[in-house]
ZANULO-376389 format. One record per residue: residue number from 1; z, x, y of N, C-alpha, C in turn. Coordinates in steps of 0.02 Angstrom, whole numbers, plus 50000, padded with zeros to 5 digits. Layout:
N
  num   n.pz   n.px   n.py  ca.pz  ca.px  ca.py   c.pz   c.px   c.py
  NUM      Z      X      Y      Z      X      Y      Z      X      Y
...
This chain:
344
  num   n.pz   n.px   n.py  ca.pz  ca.px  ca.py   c.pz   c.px   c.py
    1  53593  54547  43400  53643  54601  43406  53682  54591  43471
    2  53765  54591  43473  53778  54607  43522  53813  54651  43575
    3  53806  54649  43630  53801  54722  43678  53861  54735  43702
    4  53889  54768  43678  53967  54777  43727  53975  54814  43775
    5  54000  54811  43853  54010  54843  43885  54090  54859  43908
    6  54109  54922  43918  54177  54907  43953  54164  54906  44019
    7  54235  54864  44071  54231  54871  44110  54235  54951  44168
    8  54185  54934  44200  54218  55003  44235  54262  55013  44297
    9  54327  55073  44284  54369  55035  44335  54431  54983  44336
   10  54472  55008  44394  54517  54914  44395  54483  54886  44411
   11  54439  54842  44401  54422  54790  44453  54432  54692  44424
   12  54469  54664  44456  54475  54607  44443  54465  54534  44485
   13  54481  54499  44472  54474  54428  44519  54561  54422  44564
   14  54481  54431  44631  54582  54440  44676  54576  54360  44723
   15  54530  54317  44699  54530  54246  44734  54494  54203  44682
   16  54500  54148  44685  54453  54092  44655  54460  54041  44702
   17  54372  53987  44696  54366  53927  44721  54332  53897  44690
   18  54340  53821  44694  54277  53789  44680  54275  53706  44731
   19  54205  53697  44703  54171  53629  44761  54161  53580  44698
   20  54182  53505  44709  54164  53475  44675  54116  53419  44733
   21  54062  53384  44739  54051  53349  44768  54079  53272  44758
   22  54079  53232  44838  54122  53178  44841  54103  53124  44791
   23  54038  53110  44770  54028  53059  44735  54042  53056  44648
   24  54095  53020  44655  54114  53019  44572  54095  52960  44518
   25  54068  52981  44482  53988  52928  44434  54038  52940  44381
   26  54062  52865  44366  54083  52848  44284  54058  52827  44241
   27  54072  52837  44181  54057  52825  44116  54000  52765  44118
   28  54052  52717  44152  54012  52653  44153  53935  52633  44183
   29  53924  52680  44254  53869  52694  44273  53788  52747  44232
   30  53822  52767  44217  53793  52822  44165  53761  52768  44102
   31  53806  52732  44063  53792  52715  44008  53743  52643  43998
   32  53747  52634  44059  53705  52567  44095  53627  52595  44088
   33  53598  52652  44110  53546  52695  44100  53539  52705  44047
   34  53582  52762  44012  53547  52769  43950  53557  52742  43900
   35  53571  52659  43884  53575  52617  43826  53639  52631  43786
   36  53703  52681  43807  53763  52675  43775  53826  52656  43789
   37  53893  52648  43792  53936  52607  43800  53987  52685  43832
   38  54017  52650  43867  54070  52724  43921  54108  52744  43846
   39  54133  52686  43806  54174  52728  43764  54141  52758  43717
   40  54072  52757  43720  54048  52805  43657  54036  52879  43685
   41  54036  52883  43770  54004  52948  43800  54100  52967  43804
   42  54142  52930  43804  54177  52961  43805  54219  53002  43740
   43  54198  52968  43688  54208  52992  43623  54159  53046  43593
   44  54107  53040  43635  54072  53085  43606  54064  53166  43639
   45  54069  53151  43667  54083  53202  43734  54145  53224  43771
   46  54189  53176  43775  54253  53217  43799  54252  53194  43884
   47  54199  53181  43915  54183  53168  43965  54207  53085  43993
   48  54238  53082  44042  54249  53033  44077  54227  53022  44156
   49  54227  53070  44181  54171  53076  44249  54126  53115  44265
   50  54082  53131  44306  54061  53194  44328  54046  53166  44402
   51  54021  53211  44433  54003  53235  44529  53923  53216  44540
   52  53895  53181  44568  53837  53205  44596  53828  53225  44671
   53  53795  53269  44688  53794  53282  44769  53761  53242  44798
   54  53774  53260  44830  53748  53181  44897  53643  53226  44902
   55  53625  53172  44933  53581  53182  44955  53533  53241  44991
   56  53565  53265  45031  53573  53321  45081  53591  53381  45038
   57  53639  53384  44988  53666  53440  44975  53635  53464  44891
   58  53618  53538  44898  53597  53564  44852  53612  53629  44822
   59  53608  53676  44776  53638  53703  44735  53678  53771  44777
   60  53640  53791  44832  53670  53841  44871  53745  53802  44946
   61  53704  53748  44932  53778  53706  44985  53854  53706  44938
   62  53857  53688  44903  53893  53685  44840  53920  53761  44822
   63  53867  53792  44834  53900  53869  44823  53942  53883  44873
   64  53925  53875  44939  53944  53909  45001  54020  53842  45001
   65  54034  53817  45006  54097  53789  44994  54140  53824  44960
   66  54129  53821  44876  54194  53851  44838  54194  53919  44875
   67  54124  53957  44886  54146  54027  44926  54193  54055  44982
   68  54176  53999  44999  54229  54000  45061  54312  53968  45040
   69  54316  53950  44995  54367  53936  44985  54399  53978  44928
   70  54380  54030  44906  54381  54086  44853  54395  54148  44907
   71  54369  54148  44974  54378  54208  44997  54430  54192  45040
   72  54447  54111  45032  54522  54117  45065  54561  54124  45035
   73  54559  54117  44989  54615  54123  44908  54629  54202  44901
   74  54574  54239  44905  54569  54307  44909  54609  54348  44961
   75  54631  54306  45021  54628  54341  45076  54571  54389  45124
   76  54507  54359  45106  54449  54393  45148  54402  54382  45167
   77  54371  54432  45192  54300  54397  45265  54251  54422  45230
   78  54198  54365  45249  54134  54375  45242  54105  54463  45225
   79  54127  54481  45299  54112  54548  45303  54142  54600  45259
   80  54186  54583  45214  54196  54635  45151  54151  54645  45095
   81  54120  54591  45090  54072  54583  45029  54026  54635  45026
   82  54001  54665  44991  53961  54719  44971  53890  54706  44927
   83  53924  54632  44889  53868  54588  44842  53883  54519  44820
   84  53853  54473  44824  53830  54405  44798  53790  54392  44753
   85  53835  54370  44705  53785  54359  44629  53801  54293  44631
   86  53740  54284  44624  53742  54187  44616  53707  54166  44527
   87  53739  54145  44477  53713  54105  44420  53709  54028  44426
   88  53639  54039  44439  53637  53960  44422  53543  53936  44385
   89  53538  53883  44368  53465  53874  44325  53431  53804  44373
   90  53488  53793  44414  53455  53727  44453  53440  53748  44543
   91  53409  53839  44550  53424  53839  44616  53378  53801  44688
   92  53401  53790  44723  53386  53775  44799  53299  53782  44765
   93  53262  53813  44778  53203  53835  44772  53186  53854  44702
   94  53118  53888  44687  53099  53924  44655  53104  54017  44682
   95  53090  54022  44745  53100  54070  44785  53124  54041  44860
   96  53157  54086  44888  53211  54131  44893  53246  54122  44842
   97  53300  54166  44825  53360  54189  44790  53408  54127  44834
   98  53437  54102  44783  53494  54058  44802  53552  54081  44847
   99  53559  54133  44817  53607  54191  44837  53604  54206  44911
  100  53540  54200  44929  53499  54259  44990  53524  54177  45039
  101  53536  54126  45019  53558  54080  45076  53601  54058  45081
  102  53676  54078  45024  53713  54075  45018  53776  54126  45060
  103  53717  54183  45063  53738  54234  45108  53740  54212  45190
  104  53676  54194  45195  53667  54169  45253  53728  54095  45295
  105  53721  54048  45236  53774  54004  45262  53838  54002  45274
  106  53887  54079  45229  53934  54118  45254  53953  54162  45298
  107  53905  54183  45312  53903  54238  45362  53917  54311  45318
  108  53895  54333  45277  53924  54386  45231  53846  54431  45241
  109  53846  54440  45315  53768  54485  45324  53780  54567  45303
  110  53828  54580  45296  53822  54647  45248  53815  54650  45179
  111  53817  54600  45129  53807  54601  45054  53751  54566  45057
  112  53714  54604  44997  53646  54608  44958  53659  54553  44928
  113  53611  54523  44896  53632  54432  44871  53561  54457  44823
  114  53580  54404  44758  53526  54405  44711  53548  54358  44646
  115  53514  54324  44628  53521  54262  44566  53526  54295  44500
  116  53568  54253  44468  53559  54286  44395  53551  54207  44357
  117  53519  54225  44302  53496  54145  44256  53508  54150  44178
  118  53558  54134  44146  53563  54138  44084  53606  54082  44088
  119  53560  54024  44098  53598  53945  44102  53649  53945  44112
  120  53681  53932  44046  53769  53925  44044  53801  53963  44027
  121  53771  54015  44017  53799  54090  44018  53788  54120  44052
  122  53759  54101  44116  53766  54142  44182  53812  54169  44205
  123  53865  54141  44204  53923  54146  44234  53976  54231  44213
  124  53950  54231  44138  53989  54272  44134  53946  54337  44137
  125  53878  54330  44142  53833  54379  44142  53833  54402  44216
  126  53835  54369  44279  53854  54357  44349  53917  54411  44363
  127  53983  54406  44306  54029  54426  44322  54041  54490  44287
  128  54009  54516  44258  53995  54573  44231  53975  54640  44264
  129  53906  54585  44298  53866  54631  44335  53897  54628  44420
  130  53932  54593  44445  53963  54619  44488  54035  54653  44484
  131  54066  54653  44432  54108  54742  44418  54074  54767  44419
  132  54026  54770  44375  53982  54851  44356  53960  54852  44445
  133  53932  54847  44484  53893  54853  44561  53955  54887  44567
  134  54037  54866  44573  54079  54888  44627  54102  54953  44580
  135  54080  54961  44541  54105  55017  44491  54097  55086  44534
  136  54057  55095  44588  54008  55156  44597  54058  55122  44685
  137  54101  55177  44715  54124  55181  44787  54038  55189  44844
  138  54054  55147  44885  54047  55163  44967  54033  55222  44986
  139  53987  55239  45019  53962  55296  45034  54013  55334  45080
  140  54069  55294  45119  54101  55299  45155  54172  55284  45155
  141  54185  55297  45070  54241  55259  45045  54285  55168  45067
  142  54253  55127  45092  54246  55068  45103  54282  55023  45087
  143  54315  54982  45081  54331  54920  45038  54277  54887  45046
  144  54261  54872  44965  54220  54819  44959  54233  54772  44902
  145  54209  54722  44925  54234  54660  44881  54138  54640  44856
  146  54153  54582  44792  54081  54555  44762  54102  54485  44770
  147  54089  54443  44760  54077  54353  44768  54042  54323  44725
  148  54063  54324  44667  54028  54278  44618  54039  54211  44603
  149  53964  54173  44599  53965  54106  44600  53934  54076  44554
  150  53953  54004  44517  53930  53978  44464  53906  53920  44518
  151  53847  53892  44504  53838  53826  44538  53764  53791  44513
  152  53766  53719  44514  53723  53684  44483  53740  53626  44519
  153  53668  53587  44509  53651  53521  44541  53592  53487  44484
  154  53635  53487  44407  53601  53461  44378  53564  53379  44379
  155  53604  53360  44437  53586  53257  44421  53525  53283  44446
  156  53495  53328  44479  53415  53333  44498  53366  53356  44452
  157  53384  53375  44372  53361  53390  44341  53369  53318  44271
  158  53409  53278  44270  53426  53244  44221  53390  53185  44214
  159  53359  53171  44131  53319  53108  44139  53379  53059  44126
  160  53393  53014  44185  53449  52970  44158  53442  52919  44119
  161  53378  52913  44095  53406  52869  44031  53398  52914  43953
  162  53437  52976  43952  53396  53024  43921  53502  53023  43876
  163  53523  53002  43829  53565  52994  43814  53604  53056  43755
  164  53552  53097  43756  53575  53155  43744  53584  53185  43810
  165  53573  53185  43852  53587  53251  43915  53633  53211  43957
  166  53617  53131  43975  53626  53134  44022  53708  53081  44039
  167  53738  53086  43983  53818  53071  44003  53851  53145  44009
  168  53809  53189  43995  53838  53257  43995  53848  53297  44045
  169  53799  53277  44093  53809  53336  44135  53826  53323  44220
  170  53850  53360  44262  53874  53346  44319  53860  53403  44373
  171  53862  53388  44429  53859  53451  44484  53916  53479  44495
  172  53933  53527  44521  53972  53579  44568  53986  53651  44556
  173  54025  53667  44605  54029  53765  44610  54071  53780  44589
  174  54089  53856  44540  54172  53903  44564  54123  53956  44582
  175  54191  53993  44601  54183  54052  44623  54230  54102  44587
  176  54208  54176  44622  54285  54200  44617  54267  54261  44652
  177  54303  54304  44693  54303  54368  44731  54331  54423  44694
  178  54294  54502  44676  54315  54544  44629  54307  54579  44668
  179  54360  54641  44666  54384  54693  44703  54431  54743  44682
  180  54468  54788  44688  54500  54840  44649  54571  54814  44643
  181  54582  54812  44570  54662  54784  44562  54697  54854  44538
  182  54763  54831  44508  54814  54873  44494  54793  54889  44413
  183  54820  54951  44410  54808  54981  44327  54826  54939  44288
  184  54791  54917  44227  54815  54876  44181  54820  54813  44196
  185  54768  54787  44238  54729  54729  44261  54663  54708  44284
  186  54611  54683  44261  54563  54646  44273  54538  54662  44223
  187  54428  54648  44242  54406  54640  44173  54421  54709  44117
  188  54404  54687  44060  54437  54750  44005  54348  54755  43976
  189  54314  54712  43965  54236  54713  43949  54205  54640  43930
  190  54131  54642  43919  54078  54575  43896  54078  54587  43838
  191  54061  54555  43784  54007  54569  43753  53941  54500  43736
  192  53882  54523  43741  53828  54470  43759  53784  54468  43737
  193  53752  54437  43675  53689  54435  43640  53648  54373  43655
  194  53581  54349  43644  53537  54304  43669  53488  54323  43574
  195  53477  54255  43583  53433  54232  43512  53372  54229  43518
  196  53321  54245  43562  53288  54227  43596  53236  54188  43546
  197  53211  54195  43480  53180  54152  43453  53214  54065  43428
  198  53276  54061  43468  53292  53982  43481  53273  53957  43538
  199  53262  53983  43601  53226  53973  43667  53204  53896  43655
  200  53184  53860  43624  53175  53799  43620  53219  53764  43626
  201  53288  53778  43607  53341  53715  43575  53350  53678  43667
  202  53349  53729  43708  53355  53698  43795  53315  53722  43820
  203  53275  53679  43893  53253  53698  43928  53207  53653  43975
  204  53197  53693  44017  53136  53632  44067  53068  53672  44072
  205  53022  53618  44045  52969  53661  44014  52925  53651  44081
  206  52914  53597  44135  52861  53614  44200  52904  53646  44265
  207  52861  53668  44298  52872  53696  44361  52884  53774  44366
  208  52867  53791  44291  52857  53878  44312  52787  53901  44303
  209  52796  53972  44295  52712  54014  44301  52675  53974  44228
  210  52691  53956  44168  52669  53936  44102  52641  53877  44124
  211  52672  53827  44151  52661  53748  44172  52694  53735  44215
  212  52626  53741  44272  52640  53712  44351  52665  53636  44348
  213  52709  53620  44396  52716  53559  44416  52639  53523  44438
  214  52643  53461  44419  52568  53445  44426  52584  53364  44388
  215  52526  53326  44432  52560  53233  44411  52551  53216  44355
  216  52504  53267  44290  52526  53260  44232  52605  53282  44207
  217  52612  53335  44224  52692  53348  44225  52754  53288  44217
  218  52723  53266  44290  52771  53221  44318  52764  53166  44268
  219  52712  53135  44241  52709  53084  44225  52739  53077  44135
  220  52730  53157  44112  52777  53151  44040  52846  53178  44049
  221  52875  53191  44119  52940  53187  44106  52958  53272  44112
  222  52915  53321  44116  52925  53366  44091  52955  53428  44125
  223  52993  53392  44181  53029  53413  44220  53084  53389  44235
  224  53100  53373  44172  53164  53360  44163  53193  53398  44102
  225  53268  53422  44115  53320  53457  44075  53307  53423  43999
  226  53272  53461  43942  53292  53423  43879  53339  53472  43844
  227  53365  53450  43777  53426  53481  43743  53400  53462  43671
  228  53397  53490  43611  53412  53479  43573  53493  53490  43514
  229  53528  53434  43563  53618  53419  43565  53626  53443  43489
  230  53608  53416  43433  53627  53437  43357  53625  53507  43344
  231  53572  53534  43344  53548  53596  43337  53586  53649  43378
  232  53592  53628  43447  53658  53674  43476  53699  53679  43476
  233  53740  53608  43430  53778  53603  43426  53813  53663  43372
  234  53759  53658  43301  53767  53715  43264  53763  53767  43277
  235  53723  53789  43341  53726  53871  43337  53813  53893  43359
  236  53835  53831  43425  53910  53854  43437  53931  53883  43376
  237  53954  53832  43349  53991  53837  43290  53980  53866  43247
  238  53925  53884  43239  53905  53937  43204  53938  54013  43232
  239  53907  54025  43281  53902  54091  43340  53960  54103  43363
  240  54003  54047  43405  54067  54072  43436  54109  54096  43387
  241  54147  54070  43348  54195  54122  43334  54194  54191  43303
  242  54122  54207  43259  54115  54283  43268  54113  54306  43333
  243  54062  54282  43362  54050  54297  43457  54150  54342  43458
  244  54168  54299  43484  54247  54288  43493  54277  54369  43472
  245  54268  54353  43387  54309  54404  43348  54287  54469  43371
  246  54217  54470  43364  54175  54525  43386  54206  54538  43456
  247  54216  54506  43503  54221  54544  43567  54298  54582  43568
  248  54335  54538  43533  54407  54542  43527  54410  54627  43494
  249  54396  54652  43448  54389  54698  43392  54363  54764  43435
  250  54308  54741  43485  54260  54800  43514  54304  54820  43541
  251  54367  54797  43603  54415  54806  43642  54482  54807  43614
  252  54491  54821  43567  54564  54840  43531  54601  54785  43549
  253  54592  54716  43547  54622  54667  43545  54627  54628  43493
  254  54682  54555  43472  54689  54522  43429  54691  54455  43453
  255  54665  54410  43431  54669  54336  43457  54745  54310  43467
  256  54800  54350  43425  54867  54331  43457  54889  54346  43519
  257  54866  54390  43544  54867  54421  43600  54849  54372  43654
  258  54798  54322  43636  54763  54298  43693  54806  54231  43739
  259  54808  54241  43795  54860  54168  43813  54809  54117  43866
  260  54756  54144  43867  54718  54093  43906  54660  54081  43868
  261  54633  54040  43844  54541  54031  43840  54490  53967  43882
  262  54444  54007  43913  54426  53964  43962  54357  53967  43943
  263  54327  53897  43900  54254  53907  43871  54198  53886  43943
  264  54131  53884  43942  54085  53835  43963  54117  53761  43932
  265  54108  53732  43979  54136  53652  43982  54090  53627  43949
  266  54049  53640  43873  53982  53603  43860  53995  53522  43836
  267  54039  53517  43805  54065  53433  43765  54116  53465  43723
  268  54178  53415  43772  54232  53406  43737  54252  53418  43679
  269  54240  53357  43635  54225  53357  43575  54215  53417  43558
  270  54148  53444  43543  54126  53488  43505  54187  53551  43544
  271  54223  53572  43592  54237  53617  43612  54336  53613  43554
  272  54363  53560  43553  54406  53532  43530  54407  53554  43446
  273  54330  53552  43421  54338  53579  43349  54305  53648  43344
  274  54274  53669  43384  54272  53749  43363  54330  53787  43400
  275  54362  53740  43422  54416  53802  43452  54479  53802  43396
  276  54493  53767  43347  54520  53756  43295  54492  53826  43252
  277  54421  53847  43247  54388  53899  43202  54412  53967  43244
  278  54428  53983  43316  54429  54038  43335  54503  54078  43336
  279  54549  54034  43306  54609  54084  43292  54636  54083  43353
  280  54638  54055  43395  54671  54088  43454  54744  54016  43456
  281  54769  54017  43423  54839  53969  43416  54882  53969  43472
  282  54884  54033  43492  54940  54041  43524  54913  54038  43612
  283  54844  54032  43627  54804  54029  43675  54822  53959  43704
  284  54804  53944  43772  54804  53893  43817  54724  53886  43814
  285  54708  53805  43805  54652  53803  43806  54618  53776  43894
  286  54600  53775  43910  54566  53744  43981  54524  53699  43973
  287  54526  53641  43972  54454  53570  43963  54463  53542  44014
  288  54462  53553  44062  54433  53518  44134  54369  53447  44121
  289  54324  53461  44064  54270  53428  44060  54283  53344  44069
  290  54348  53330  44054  54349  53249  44065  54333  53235  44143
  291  54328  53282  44171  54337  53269  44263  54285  53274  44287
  292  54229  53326  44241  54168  53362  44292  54110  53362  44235
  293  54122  53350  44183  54068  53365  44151  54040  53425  44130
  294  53962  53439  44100  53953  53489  44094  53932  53516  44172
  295  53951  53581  44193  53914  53592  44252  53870  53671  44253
  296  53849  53655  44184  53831  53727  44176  53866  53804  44185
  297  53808  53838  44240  53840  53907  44250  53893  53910  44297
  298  53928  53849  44327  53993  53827  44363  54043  53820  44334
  299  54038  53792  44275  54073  53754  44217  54127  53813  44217
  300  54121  53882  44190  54181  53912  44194  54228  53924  44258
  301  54201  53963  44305  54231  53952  44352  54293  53907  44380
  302  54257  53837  44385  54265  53779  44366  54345  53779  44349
  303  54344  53781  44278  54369  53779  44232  54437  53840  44250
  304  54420  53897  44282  54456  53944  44287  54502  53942  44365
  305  54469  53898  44415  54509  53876  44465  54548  53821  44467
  306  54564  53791  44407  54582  53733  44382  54659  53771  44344
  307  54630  53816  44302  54684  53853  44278  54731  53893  44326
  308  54703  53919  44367  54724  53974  44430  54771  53920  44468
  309  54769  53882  44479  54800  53823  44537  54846  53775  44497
  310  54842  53791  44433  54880  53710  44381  54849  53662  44384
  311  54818  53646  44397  54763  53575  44421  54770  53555  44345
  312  54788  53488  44327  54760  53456  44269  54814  53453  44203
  313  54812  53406  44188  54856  53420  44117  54847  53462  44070
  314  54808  53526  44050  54810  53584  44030  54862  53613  44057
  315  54892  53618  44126  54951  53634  44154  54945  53700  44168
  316  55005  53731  44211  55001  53821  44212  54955  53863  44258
  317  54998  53889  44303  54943  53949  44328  54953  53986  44259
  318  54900  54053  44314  54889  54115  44256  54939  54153  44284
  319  54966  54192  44254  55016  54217  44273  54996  54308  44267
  320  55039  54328  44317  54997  54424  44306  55037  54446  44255
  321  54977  54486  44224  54979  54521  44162  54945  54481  44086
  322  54928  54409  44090  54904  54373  44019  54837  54398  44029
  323  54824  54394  43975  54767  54408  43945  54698  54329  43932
  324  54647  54334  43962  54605  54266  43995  54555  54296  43945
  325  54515  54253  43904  54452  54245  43868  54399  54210  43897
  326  54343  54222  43927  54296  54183  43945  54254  54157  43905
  327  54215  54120  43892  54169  54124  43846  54100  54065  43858
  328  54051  54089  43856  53987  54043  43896  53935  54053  43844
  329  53904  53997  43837  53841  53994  43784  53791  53946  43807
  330  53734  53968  43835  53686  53918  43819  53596  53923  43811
  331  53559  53912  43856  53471  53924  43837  53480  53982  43857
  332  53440  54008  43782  53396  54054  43761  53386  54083  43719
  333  53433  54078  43668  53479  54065  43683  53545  54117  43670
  334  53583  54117  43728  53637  54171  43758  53698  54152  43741
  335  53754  54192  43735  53812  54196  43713  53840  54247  43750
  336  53890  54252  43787  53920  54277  43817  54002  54278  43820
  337  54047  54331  43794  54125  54313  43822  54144  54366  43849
  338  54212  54372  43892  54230  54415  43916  54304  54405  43930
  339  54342  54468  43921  54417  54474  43908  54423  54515  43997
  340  54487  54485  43992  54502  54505  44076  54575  54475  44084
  341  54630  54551  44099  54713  54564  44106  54717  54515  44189
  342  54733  54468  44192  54760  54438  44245  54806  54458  44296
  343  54793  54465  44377  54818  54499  44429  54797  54551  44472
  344  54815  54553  44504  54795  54601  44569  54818  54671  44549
């Protein structure tokens, strides 16, 4: 079943950023590992590069970059923030909150920080729940702003010779800063259902409370990201374009209406033919993925500071007043989209 919420409030995206890290891993490197040829990961996937972070840097470094470069986009300081929602499934730790050092490496010591995890649908579950936080004023009538971040450092999770996962996926951050816009702009609502008896099709089965990390672990692999690619492939395609219609319908909208759609970056390909099933013709699509790969709960963001800036032959800022479709799907399995009037 899925859950619709409206938004409460103007509140919209008054900055975006994102971090890609310096090291750029091609096709050719990739396919050397897992026994396939660059032009088959690129045919099959849509993918032509992705990011790995360097050494040193990990899923909250990556955050604190695009952040900072989102709250310059925004026009604002650390010290406006009120909350930090961080989505991501690859964080810094098991404990602390990714968030809680993300805060720290900005300097944003007045906002509460806390992780949210619905893989590749983090992102829009992240951005939901920080409108809803700013929905409710300051005790002291305040400006306050939220900081939401998508970020992943999957090459630390990937078996690379693992040729389902691993031409797929890549590191880095977006962001974006939400705060009170003008009437008849920002988010309009989610809507977000989870399957939870597919929970299998993804996931990393050692290193939680079920199955400790431990050198049996290590030694079958089992801490590493698996996918079963076919099978998810069908639920998309199955799931998104009701997903879609359904959210469109809850909010008195029509897919003609829509002039942006900005999916999870999961594979090309597959994103190329279900977006053919969702009606949206008259929509701008966003595929960043030839550049970055999948980057999970980043991937939109991503994808949405790419759009915000023109970056890329998709072409076009967003312009105030269009109408932006989000839409994120992945373990658990979760589905998530969200409609949101563009501008301050």
């Amino acid at each position: 079943m899925t859950v619709y919420s409206w938004a409460a409030g103007p509140t919209g995206i008054l900055g975006t950023g994102s971090y890609l890290p310096e090291q750029v891993v091609p096709n050719e490197t990739v396919a050397a590992r897992a026994g396939v040829t660059a032009e088959w990961i690129e045919r099959k996937t849509g993918v032509r590069e992705r990011r790995y972070a360097a050494g040193h840097e990990a899923a909250s470094d990556l955050a604190a970059a695009a952040a900072v470069r989102a709250l310059a986009d925004a026009g604002a300081e650390p010290d406006d923030l009120a909350w930090i929602v961080v989505a991501t499934s690859t964080p810094d730790h098991p404990q602390p909150a990714t968030a809680a050092l993300v805060q720290h490496r900005i300097g944003a010591h007045r906002a509460a920080a806390f992780d949210v995890n619905a893989v590749c649908a983090g992102f829009v579950a992240a951005l939901h729940t920080g409108a809803q936080l700013l929905a409710a004023p300051g005790p002291d009538g305040e400006r306050r702003l939220a900081l939401v971040i998508g970020t992943e450092v999957y090459s630390r999770i990937i078996d690379r010779s693992d040729r389902r996962t691993a031409p797929l996926f890549g590191d880095g951050a977006g962001a974006v800063v939400l705060g009170p816009v003008g009437e008849g702009r920002g988010l309009v609502g989610t809507g977000m259902r989870t399957d939870g008896h597919l929970h299998g099709l993804i996931g990393v089965t050692a290193g939680g409370s079920r199955a400790p990390a431990s050198e049996k672990s290590v030694a079958r692999g089992d801490h590493f990201f698996r996918m079963q690619g076919r099978a998810v492939r069908d639920f998309v395609e199955r799931e998104l374009p009701p997903a879609v219609a359904g959210t469109l319908t809850a909010f008195g909208l029509t897919a003609g209406q829509v002039d942006h759609f900005v999916p999870h970056q999961a594979n090309g390909d597959m994103l190329r033919s279900v977006a053919g099933l969702l009606g949206l013709a008259s929509a701008r699509v966003h595929l960043p993925v030839d550049r970055h790969g999948n980057t999970g709960a980043a991937s939109i963001p991503l994808a949405l500071d790419h759009a915000r800036r023109g970056a890329g032959p998709e072409g076009g800022r967003l312009r105030d007043g269009e109408l932006v479709l989000l839409a994120g799907f992945g373990g658990g399995m979760t589905l998530g989209t969200t409609l949101l009037r563009w501008g301050r």
